[in-house]
N, C-alpha and C positions, 0 to 999 in steps of 0.2 A: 833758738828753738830746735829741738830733736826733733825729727819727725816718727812716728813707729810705723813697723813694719811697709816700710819707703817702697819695694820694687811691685807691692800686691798695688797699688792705688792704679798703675801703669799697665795702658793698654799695648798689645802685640803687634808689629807691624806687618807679619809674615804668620803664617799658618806652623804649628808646631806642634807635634804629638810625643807623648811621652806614656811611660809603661804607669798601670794603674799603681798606686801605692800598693806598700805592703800591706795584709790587711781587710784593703778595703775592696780586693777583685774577690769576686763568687764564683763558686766553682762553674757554675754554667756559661759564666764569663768570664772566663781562663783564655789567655791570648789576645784579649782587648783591650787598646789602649781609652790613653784620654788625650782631647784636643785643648789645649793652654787657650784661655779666655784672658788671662792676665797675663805681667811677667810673674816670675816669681823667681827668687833664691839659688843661684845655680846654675843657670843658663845665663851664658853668655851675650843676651840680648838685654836683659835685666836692665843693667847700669843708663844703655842708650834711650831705653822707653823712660827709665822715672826723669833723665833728665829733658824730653819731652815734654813729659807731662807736668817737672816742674816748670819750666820755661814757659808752659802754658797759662799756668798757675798764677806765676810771676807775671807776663806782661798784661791777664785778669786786671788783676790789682792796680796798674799803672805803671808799671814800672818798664825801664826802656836798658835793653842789655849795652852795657860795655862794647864798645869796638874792639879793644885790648885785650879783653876779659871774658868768653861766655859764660862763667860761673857769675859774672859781678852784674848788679842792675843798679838803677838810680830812677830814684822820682822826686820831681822836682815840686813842691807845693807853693801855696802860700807863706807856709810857715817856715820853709826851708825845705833841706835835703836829706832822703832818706838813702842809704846806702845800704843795698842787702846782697850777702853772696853767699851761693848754693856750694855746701861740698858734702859729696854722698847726700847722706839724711839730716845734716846738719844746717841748720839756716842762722847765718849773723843777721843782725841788724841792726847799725847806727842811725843816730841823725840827731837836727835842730832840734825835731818835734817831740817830745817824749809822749804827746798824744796821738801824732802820727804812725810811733812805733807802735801807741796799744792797739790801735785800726788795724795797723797791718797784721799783726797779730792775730788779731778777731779775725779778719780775713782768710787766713791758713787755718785758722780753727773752723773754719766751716767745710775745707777744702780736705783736712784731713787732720787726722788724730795728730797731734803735739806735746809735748813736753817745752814747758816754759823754763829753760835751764837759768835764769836769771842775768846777771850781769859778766860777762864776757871776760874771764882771768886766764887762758891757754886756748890756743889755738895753733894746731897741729905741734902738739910739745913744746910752744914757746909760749914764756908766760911775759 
């Protein structure tokens, strides 16, 4: 799964102001900023909130993080084992269940905009 535009979903832990776009300041409000409600694209807090707010996401769903691994989670069903690991916006996901994978799925589809990239041929330049 892609996820799109990953660092908007992620809330701020800290208070952060930034200069209005270009644009979009009026001249009677020349010299005002704006206070960040989300992350976003560019600041350096960005990366640590979405993976908050994915890990939030994640153990939602069931899923129980990696001791070895905080990108890697596992849930254990009935049906077997689903294995999913976060990097940036990108989500794997294995397992026994091929209907547990479509649940989990559904489940990040409620949580946030996705792209179903299909069956898993590279990952990070290795095929």
């Amino acid at each position: 799964l892609d996820v799109k535009n990953t660092f908007l979903y992620s809330d701020l832990d800290e208070t952060i102001y930034m200069q209005q776009p270009q644009g979009f300041e009026q001249h009677e409000e020349c010299g005002k900023v704006c206070k960040l409600k989300k992350a976003i694209y560019g600041i350096k807090q960005s990366p640590r909130a979405w993976f908050h707010k994915s890990s939030e996401v994640v153990s939602e769903c069931g899923f129980a993080r990696s001791p070895l691994d905080h990108s890697s989670f596992t849930k254990k069903t009935s049906q077997g084992i689903i294995v999913l690991v976060v990097y940036v916006d990108d989500i794997i996901l294995t397992g026994d269940s091929d209907q547990e994978i479509s649940d989990t799925k559904l489940f990040f589809q409620k949580h946030f905009v996705t792209k179903d990239l299909g069956l898993l041929r590279y990952f990070l330049r290795i095929k």
